[in-house]
C-alpha positions in Angstrom: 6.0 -52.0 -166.1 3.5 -53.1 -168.8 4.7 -56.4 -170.6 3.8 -56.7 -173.6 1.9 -60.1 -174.1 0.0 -60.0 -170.9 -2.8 -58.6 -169.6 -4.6 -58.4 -166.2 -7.7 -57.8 -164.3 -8.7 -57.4 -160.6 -12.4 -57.9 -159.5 -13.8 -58.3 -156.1 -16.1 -62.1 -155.3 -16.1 -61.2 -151.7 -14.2 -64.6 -151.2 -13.6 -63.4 -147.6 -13.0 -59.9 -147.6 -15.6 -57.2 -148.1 -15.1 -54.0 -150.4 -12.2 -54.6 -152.1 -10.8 -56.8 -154.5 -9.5 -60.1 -154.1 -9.4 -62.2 -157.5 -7.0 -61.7 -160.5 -6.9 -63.1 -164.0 -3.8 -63.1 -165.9 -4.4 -63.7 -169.8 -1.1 -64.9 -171.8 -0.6 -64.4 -175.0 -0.4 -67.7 -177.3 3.0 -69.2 -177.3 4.0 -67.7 -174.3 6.6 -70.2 -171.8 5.8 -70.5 -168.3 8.6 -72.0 -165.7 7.1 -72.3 -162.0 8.4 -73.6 -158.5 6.1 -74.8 -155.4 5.7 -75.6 -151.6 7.0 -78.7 -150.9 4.9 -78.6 -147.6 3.3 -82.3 -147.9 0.0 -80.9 -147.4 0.4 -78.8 -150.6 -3.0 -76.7 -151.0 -5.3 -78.0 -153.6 -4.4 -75.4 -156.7 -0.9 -76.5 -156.0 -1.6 -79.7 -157.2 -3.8 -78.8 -160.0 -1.3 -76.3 -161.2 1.2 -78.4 -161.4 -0.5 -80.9 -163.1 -1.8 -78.7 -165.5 1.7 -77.0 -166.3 2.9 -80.3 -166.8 0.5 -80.5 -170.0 0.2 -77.5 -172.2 1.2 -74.4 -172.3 -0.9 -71.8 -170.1 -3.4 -69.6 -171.3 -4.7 -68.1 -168.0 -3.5 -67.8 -164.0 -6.7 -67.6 -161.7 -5.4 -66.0 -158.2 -7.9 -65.8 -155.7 -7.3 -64.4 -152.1 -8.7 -65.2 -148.7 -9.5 -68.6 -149.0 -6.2 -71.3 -149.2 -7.7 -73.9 -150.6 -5.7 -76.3 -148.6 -6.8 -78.9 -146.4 -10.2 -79.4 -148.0 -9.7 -83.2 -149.5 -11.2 -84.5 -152.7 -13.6 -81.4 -152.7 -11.1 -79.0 -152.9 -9.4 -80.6 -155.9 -12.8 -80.3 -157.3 -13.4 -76.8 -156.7 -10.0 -75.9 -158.1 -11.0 -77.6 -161.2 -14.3 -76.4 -161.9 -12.7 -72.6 -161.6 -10.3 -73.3 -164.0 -13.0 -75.1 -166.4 -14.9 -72.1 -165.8 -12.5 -69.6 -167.0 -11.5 -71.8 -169.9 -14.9 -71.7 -171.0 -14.9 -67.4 -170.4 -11.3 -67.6 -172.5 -11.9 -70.4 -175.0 -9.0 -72.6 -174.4 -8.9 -76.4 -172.7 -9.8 -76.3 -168.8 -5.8 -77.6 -168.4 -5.0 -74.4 -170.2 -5.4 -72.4 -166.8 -3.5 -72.7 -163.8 -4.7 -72.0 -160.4 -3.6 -69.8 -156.9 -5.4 -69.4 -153.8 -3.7 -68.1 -150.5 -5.7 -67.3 -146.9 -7.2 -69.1 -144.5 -6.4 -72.9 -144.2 -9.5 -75.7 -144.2 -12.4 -74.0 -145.4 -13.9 -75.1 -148.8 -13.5 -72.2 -151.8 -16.6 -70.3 -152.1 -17.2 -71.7 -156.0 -19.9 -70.1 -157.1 -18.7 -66.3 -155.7 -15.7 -66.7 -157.5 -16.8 -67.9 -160.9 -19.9 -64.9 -160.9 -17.1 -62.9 -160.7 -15.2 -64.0 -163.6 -17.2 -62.6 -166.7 -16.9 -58.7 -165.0 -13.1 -59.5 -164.5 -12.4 -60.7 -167.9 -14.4 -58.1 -169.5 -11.4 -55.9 -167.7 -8.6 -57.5 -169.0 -5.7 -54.9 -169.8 -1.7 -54.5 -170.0 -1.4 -51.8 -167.3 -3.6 -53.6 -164.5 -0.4 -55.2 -162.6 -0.9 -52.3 -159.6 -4.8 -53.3 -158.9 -3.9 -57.4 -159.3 -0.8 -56.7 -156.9 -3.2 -55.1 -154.4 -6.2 -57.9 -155.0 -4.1 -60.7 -154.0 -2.8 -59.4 -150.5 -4.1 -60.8 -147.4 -2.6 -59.7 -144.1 0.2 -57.8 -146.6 -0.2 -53.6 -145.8 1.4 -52.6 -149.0 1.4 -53.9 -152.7 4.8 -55.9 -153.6 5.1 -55.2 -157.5 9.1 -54.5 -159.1 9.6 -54.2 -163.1 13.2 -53.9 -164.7 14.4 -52.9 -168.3 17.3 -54.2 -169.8 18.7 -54.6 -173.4 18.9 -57.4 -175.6 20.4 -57.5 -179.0 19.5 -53.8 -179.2 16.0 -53.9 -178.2 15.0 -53.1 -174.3 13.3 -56.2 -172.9 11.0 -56.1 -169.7 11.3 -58.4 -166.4 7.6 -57.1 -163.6 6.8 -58.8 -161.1 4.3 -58.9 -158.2 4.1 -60.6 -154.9 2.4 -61.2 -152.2 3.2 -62.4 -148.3 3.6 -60.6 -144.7 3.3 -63.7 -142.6 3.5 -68.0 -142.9 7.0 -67.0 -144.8 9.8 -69.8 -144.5 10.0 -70.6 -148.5 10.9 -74.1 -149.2 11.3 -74.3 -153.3 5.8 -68.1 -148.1 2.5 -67.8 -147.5 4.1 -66.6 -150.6 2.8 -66.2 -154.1 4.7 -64.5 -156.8 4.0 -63.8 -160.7 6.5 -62.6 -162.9 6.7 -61.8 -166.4 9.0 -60.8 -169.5 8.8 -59.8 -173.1 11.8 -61.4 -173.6 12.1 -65.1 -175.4 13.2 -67.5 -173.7 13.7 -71.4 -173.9 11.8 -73.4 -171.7 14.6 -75.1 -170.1 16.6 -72.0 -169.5 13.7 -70.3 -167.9 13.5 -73.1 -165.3 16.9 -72.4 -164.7 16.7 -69.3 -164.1 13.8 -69.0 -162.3 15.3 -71.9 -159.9 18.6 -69.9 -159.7 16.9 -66.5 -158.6 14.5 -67.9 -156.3 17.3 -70.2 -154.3 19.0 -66.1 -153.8 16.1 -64.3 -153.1 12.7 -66.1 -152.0 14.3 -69.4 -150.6 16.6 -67.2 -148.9 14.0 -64.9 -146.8 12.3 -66.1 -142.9 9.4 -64.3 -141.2 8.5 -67.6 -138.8 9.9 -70.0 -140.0 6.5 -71.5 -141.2 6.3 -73.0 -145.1 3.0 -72.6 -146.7 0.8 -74.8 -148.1 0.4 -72.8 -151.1 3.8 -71.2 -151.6 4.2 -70.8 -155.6 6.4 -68.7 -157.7 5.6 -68.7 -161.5 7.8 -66.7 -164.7 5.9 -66.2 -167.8 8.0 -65.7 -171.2 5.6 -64.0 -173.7 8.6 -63.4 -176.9 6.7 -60.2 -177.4 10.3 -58.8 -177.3 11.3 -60.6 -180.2 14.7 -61.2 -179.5 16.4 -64.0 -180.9 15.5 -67.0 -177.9 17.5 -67.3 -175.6 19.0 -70.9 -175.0 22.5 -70.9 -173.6 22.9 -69.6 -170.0 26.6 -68.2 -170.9 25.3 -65.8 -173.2 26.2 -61.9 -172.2 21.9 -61.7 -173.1 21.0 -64.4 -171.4 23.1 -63.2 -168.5 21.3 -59.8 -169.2 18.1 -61.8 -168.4 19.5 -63.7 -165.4 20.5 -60.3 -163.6 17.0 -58.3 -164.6 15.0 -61.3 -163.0 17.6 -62.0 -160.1 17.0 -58.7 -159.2 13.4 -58.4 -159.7 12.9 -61.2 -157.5 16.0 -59.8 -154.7 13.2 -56.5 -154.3 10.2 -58.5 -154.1 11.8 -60.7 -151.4 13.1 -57.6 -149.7 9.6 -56.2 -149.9 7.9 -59.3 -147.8 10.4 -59.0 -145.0 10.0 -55.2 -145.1 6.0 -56.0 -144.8 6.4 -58.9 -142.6 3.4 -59.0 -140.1 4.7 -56.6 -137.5 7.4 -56.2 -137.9 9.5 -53.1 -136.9 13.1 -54.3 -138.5 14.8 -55.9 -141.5 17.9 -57.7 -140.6 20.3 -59.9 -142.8 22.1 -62.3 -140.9 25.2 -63.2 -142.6 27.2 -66.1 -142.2 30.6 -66.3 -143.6 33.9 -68.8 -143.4 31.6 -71.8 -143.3 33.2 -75.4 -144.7 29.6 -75.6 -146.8 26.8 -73.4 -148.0 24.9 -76.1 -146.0 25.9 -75.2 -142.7 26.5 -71.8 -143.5 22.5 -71.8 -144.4 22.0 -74.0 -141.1 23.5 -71.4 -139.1 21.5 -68.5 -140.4 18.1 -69.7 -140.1 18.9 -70.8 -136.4 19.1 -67.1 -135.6 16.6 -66.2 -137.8 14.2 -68.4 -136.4 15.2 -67.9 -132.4 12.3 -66.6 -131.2 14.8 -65.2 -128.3 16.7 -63.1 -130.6 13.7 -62.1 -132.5 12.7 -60.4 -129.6 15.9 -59.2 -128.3 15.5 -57.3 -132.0 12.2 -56.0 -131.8 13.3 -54.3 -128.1 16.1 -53.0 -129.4 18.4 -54.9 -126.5 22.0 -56.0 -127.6 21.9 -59.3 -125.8 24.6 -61.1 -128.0 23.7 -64.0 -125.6 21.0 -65.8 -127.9 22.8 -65.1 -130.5 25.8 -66.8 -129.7 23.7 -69.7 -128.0 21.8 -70.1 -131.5 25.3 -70.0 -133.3 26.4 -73.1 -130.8 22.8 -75.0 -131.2 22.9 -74.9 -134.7 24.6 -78.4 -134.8 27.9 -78.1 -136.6 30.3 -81.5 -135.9 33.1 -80.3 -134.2 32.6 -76.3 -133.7 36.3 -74.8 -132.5 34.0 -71.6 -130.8 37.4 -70.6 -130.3 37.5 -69.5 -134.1 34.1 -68.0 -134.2 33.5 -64.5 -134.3 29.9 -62.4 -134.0 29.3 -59.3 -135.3 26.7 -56.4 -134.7 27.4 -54.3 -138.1 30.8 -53.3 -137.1 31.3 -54.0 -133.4 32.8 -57.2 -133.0 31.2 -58.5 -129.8 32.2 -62.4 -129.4 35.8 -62.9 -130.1 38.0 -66.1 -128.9 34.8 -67.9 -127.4 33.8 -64.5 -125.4 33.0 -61.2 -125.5 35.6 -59.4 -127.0 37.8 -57.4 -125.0 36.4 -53.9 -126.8 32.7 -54.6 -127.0 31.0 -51.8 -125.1 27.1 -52.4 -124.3 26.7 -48.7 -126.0 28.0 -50.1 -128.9 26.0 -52.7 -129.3 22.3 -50.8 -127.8 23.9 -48.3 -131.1 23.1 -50.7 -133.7 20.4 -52.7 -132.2 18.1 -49.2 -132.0 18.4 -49.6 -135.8 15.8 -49.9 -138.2 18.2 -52.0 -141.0 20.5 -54.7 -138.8 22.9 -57.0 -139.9 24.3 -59.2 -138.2 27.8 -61.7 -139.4 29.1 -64.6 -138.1 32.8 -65.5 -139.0 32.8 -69.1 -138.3 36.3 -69.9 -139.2 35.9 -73.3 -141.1 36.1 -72.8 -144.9 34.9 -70.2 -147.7 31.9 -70.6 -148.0 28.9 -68.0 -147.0 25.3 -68.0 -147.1 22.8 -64.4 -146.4 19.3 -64.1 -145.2 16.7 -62.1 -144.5 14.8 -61.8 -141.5 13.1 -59.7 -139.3 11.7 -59.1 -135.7 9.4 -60.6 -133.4 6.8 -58.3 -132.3 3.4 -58.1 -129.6 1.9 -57.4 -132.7 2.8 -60.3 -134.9 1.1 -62.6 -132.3 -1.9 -60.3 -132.2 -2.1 -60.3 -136.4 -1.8 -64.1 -136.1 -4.3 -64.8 -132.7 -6.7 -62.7 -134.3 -6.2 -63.7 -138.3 -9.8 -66.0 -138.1 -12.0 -63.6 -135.7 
């Protein structure tokens, strides 16, 4: 899990939440490459734009991830208050203020609590250590119930190499680059430009590919850090075998951490991949799945365990494909075929279907009959407690 270059530390600066931790300090090692992607929610919190700008100068030095306050929707303060931590911490780590990039996730419109945070700092660098990644993956949950943190080994050029990351998200989740921050690092060496790539690549199959609700964050960010501790000749050319070693360590990293947010979605009882396949583009294929994933109707139909095909096939046919033949379209529950020919198939059986439903792990395919092309995502339930989690997130 430990990767050697970076260290962490978790301290507690009662942001919002009292008695356990809730800021994080990543420290990088000089030299090492960052790659990042970000909300493209137009009212993209505060750290969001400060990260990015920063990134956009010289190489990071720090990451500053604080947790129950957003930092979104608080104007030319907030950019203020995100600068100053950052300025704060560069003065703690002895590096330029740009040097540090910023993450904040919780509640929307209220101004960062400054001064908490940066009292905090000194006790959390003080703690600064390779092995920290479990108490940093706890401090920056919010309405998450477990810790999201995955590491992979894998060789290169004879030396084993190191891909851990951490997440965090249970609710807000609808990725568009949920609420969603993610940290991930390697020992490996890495060109800038390839790690972009990469990065870009796993994300579109993993976190871009996930729905609780259908809701993108204001403060959605996924970063990959390349520390070269490794020290593996870099890699440059994406149609190396190790830079496709690489590719698959990260790709898979990222697949468990998105897993693990749908898994811990905010009350959610099941995980189900809808699948759609025979589609004449990814586009529509993607179109098609997130209209079921983001029925409310069959959300619900999910979380009571009722087979009512209905909504699905309704959400298939409001989707908004030109020209749908329905008579070519085919639904799925698992196994059971249960529209066929623009109806319910002949040999569907209510049993059959209540079988599957009852499930904790659904999927469920749509054969549209248009093309090859096929997309997969991740979803889950709509549940009495989701709206209590979400009625009661500010009281």
């Amino acid at each position: 899990m430990i990767v050697p270059g970076v260290r962490l530390a978790a301290g507690a600066a009662g942001i919002r939440y009292q008695g356990r931790d809730d800021l994080v300090v990543m420290a990088l090692d000089p030299g090492t490459r960052c790659a990042a992607v970000f909300t493209r929610n137009a009212f993209c919190a505060a750290p969001v734009q400060v990260a990015r700008d920063h990134l956009a100068g010289i190489a990071p030095r720090y990451l500053l991830i604080n947790a129950g306050n957003a930092n979104a929707g608080t104007g030319p303060r907030g950019l203020r208050d995100a600068r100053s931590c950052c300025e704060a911490l560069a003065t703690l780590g002895d590096c330029q203020a740009n040097a540090v990039l910023p993450f904040s996730t919780g509640v929307i419109g209220e101004h960062l609590p400054v001064e908490r945070l940066i009292a905090a700092l000194p006790e959390v660098m003080a703690r600064l250590r390779e092995d920290a990644w479990p108490a940093a993956a706890r401090a920056i949950m919010t309405t998450d119930q477990v810790a999201k943190l995955v590491s992979r080994r894998f060789q290169l050029n004879g030396r084993e190499a190191t891909v851990t990351g951490m997440a965090k998200g249970a609710g807000m989740i609808c990725p568009n680059m949920a609420t969603m921050l993610a940290f991930i690092a390697t020992d490996a060496a890495v060109s800038s430009t390839l790690l972009q790539s990469c990065l870009q690549d796993a994300v579109a199959r993993s976190f871009n590919a996930i729905t609780v609700d259908g809701d993108t964050s204001t403060n959605d960010a996924c970063v990959l850090m390349a520390t070269g501790a490794c020290g593996n000749p870099e890699l440059d050319h994406p149609d190396t075998a190790e830079a496709q070693a690489f590719r698959a360590a990260l790709e898979s990293v990222c697949g468990e951490l998105a897993t693990a947010i749908i898994r811990d979605a905010e009350g959610a009882t099941k995980l189900v991949t809808v699948e759609v396949d025979a589609a004449a583009s990814l586009a529509e294929a993607r179109l098609v799945a997130y209209t079921i994933a983001h029925s409310p109707l069959v959300k619900t139909a999910l979380f009571a365990s009722d087979p009512n095909w209905g909504r699905i096939l309704a959400a298939v046919g409001r989707a908004g494909l030109d020209d749908l033949d329905i008579e070519r379209v085919r639904i799925y529950l698992e196994n059971v075929l249960i529209v066929d020919a623009g109806a319910r198939a002949p040999d569907y059986t209510e049993a059959a279907g209540a079988a599957v439903m009852a499930k904790p792990e659904i999927l469920i395919r749509v054969v549209l009959g248009r093309g090859a092309c096929a997309a997969r995502i991740l979803t889950c339930d709509l549940s009495s407690d989701y709206v209590r989690i979400n009625a009661e997130y500010r009281t």
